[in-house]
C-alpha positions in Angstrom: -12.3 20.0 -9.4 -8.6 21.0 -8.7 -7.9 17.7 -7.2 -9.7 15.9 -9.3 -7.1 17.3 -12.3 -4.3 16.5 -10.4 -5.7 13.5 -9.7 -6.3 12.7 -13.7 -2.5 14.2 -14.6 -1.1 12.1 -12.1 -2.5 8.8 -13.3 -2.3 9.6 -16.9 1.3 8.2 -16.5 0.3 5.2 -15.0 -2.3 4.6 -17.4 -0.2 4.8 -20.6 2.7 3.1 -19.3 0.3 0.1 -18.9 -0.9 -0.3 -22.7 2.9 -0.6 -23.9 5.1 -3.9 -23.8 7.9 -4.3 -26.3 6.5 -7.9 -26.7 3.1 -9.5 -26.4 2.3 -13.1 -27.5 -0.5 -15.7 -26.8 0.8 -19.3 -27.0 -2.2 -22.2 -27.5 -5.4 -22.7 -28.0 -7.1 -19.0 -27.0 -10.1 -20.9 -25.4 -7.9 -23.5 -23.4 -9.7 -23.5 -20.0 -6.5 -23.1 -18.2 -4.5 -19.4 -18.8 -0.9 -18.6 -17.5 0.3 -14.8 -17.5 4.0 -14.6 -17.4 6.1 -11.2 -17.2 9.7 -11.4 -18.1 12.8 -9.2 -19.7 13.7 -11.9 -22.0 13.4 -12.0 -25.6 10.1 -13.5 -26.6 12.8 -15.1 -29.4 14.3 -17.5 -26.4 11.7 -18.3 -24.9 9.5 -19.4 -27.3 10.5 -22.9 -27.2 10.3 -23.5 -23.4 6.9 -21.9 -23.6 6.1 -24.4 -26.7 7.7 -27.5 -24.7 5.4 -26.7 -21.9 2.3 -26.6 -23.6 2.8 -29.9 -25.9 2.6 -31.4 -22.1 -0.5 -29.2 -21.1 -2.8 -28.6 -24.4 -5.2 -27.2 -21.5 -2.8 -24.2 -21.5 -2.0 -21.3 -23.2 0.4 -18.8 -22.1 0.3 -15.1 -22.7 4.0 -13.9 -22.8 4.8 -10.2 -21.5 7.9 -8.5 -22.4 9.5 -5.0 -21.2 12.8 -3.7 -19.5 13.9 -5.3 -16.3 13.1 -1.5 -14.2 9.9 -1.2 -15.9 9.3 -4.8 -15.2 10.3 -4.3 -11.4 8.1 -1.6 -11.5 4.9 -3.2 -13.2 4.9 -6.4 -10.5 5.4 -4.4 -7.8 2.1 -1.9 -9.1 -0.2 -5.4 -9.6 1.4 -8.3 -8.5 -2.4 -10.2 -8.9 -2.2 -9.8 -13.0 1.3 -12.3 -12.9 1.9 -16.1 -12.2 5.4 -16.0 -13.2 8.6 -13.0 -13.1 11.6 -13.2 -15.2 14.4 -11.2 -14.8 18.1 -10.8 -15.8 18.5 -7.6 -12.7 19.5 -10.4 -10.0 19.6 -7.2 -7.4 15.3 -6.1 -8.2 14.7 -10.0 -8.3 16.5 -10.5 -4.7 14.4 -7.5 -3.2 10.8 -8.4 -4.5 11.4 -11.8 -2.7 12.4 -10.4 0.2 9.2 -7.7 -0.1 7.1 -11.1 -0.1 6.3 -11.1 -3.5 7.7 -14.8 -4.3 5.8 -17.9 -3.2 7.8 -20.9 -1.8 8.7 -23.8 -3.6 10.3 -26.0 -0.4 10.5 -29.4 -2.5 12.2 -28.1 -5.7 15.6 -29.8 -6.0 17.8 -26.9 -7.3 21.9 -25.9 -6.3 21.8 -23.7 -3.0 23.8 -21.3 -4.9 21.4 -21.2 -7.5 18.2 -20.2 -5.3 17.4 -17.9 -2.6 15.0 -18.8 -0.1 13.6 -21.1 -1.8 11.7 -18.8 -3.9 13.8 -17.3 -6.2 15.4 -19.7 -8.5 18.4 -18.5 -11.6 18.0 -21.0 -14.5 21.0 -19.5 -16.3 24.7 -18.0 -15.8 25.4 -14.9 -18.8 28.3 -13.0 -19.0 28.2 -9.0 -20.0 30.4 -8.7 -23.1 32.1 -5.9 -25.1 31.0 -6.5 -28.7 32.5 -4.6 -31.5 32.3 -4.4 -35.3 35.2 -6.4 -36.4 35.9 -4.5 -39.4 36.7 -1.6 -37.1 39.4 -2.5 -35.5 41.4 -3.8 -38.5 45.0 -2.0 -37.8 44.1 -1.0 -34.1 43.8 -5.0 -32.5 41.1 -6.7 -30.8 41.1 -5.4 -27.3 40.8 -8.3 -24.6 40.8 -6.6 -21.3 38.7 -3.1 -20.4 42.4 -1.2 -20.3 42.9 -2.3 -23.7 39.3 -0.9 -25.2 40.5 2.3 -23.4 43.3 2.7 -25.3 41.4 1.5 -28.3 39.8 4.4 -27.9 41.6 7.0 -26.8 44.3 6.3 -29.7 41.2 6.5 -32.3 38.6 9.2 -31.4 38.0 10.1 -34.9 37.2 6.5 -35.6 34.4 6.2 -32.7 32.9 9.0 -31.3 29.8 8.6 -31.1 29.6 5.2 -32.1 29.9 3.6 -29.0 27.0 1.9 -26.9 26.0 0.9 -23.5 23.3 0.4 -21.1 21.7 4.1 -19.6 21.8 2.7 -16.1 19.2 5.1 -15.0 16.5 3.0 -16.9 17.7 -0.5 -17.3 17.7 -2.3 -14.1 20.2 -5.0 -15.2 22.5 -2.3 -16.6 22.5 -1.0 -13.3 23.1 -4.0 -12.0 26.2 -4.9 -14.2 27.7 -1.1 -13.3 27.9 -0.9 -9.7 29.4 -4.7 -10.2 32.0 -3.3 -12.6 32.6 -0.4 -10.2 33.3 -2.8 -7.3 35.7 -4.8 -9.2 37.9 -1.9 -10.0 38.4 1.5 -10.6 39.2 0.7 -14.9 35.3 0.9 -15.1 35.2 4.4 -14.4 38.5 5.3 -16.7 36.2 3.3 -19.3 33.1 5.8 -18.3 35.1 8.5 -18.4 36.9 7.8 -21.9 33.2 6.7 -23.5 31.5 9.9 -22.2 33.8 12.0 -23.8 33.4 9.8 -27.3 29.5 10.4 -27.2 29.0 7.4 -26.1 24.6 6.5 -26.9 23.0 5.2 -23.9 20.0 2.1 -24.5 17.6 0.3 -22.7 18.4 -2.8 -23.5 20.7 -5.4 -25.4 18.7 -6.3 -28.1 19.0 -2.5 -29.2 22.5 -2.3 -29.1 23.0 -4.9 -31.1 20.4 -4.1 -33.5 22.8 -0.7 -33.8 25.9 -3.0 -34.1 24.8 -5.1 -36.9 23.6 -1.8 -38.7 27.1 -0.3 -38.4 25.4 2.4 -36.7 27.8 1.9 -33.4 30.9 -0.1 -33.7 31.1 -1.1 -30.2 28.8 -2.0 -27.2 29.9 -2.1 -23.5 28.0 -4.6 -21.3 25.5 -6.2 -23.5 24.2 -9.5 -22.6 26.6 -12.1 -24.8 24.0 -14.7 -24.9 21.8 -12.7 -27.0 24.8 -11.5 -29.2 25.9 -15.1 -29.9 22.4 -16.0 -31.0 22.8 -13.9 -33.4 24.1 -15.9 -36.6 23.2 -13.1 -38.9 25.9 -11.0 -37.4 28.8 -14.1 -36.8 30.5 -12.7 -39.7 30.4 -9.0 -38.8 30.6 -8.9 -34.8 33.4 -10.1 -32.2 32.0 -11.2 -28.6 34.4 -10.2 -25.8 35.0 -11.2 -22.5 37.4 -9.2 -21.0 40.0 -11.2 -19.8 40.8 -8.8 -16.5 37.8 -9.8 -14.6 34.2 -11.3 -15.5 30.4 -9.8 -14.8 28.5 -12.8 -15.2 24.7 -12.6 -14.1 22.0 -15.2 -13.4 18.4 -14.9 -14.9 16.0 -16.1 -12.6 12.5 -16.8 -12.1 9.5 -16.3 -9.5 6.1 -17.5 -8.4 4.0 -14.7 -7.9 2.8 -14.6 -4.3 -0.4 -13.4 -5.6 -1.1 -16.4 -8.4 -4.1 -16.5 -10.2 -3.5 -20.5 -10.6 -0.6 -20.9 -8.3 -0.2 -24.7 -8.7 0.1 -24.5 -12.7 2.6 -21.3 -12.1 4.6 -23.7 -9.9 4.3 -26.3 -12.5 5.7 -24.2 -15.2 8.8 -22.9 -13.4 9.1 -27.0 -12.9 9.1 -27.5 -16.5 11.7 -24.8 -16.9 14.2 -25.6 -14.1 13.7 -29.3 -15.3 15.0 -28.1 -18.8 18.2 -25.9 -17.8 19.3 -29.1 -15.5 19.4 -31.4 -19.2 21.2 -28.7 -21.2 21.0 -26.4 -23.9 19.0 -27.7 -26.9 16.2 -27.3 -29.0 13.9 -26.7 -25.9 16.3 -24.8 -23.6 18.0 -21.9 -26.1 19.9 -20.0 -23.1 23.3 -21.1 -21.5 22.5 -23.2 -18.8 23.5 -22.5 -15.1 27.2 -24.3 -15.7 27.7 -22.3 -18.8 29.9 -19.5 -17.3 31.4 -19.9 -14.2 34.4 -18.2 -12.4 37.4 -21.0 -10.1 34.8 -21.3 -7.7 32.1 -23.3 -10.0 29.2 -19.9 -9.7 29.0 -17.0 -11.5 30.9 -13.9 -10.3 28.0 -12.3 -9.3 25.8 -14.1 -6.7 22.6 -14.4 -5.7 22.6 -13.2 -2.3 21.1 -10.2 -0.1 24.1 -8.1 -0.4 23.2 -7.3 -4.1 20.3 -4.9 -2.0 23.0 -2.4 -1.2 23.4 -0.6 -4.4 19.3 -0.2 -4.2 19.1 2.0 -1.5 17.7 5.4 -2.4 21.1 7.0 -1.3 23.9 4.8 -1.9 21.9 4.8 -5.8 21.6 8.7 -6.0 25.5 8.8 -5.6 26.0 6.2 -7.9 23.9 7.6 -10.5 25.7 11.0 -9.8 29.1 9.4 -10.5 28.0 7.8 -13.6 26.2 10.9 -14.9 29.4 13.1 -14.1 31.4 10.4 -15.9 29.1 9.4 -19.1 27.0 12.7 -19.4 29.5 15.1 -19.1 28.9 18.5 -20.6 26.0 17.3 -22.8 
């Protein structure tokens, strides 16, 4: 009976963490004799019209949509990588390593930039920069910071003004906040001045963009560190109200890519959707393809500064991200 209690309180986790998804849709007819499951960390919002485009060339199709956080999404594939067709992800670094665990089917024949792919299974179909995005209004009489130096003194010159109204990824749950962190901290050693300075301000820690700049547009933080820019420039309800910032000192620009699930239910029509969406991203943005495309942000060399390559594994390994994690947390947390 003992075991079979630990058993039961060990599952119970497991069991609950499986009934919630911060977005769950159904596109097409519900008895089309063809099904696609899909699991990303984009906004159902985006990709609504790829989906849509898809179907209007397969009406034998629907598509059931999954949304959560790029860790939880990691963690979910990797738990039952037989209820997927198709992975999503902005966290370049969990993306890289579930191909190389051999969860990724190859595509050998799909015409796509080497820089752009990774073994011919893993293929980016975007190129987004992390921004700082602040309530204009709130810096009237301080000056709109360009580089990471300048928010620090921003902020440091006007703690009354923002503590605790400052925002940014909790890197201990967000996979792609992670991700954008230990890029930031090998660029230079401002990030962890900037950690240090929004620690002591209060700074509130999220899971994801979408959240920060809900809290943005609310007035409920004036300023967000790393959030996604493509989603904030979607945004034309908050044009008026927010700035997008790239810092001007150096760029964090990811790539969203996609998968085949190794373990397809329908293989061939997963394939044949990641086609359809590869396809799009090569004609440019429109009505059909929402998200910058792979040429939208690029550094002197013509690729985004962060590549897609097995060296973005380092920062996984179960040491090398304890200390991490124990730097940030000694940085952000602080004495709260």
């Amino acid at each position: 009976m003992r075991f079979i209690a630990i058993l039961i309180v060990s599952l119970f986790p497991l069991l609950g963490h499986a009934q919630d998804w911060e977005d769950q849709q159904v596109f097409g007819a519900s008895n089309a004799p063809q099904s696609l499951r899909i699991l990303s960390s984009t906004d159902t919002s985006f990709f609504k019209p790829v989906i849509e485009s898809f179907i209007a060339q397969r009406p034998d199709v629907s598509v059931e949509y999954l949304v959560t956080s790029t860790a939880d999404l990691d963690d979910r594939f990797r738990l039952a990588p037989d209820e997927f067709d198709v992975v999503i992800s902005s966290a370049m670094d969990l993306q890289i390593k579930l191909t190389n665990d051999g969860f990724a089917q190859r595509l050998d024949d799909l015409t796509h930039p080497d820089w752009a792919q990774w073994r011919n299974s893993l293929f980016a179909f975007t190129t987004e920069p992390a921004a700082i995005v602040i309530r204009t209004a709130a810096f009237d009489g301080i000056g709109i910071p360009t580089t990471r130096q300048e928010l620090i003194e921003a902020l440091r010159g006007n703690a009354e003004v923002f503590d605790g109204k400052i925002g940014t990824y909790d890197v201990r749950q967000s996979g792609v906040g992670y991700l954008f962190a230990t890029q930031d901290a090998r660029a230079s050693e401002t990030y962890w001045r900037l950690m240090e300075v929004i620690g002591s301000l209060n700074v509130r820690l999220y899971c994801c963009s979408g959240a920060m700049i809900d809290d943005l547009a609310e007035g409920r933080i004036l300023v967000a560190y790393n959030v996604l820019g493509s989603y904030a420039l979607a945004r034309t309800d908050t044009h008026d109200a927010l700035t997008v910032i790239l810092p001007s000192d150096f760029p964090t620009t990811m790539m969203r890519s996609a998968l085949v699930s190794q373990s397809a239910s329908d293989p061939v029509l997963a394939e044949a959707f990641l086609r359809h969406l590869i396809r799009l991203q090569s004609q440019g943005s429109g009505t059909d393809f929402p998200l910058p495309t792979l040429e939208a942000y690029q550094d002197a060399s013509g690729r985004p500064s962060i590549n897609l390559e097995p060296a973005l594994m380092t920062y996984l390994d179960h040491l090398k991200r304890q200390v991490f994690i124990n730097a940030w947390e000694s940085a952000v947390i602080q004495n709260r």
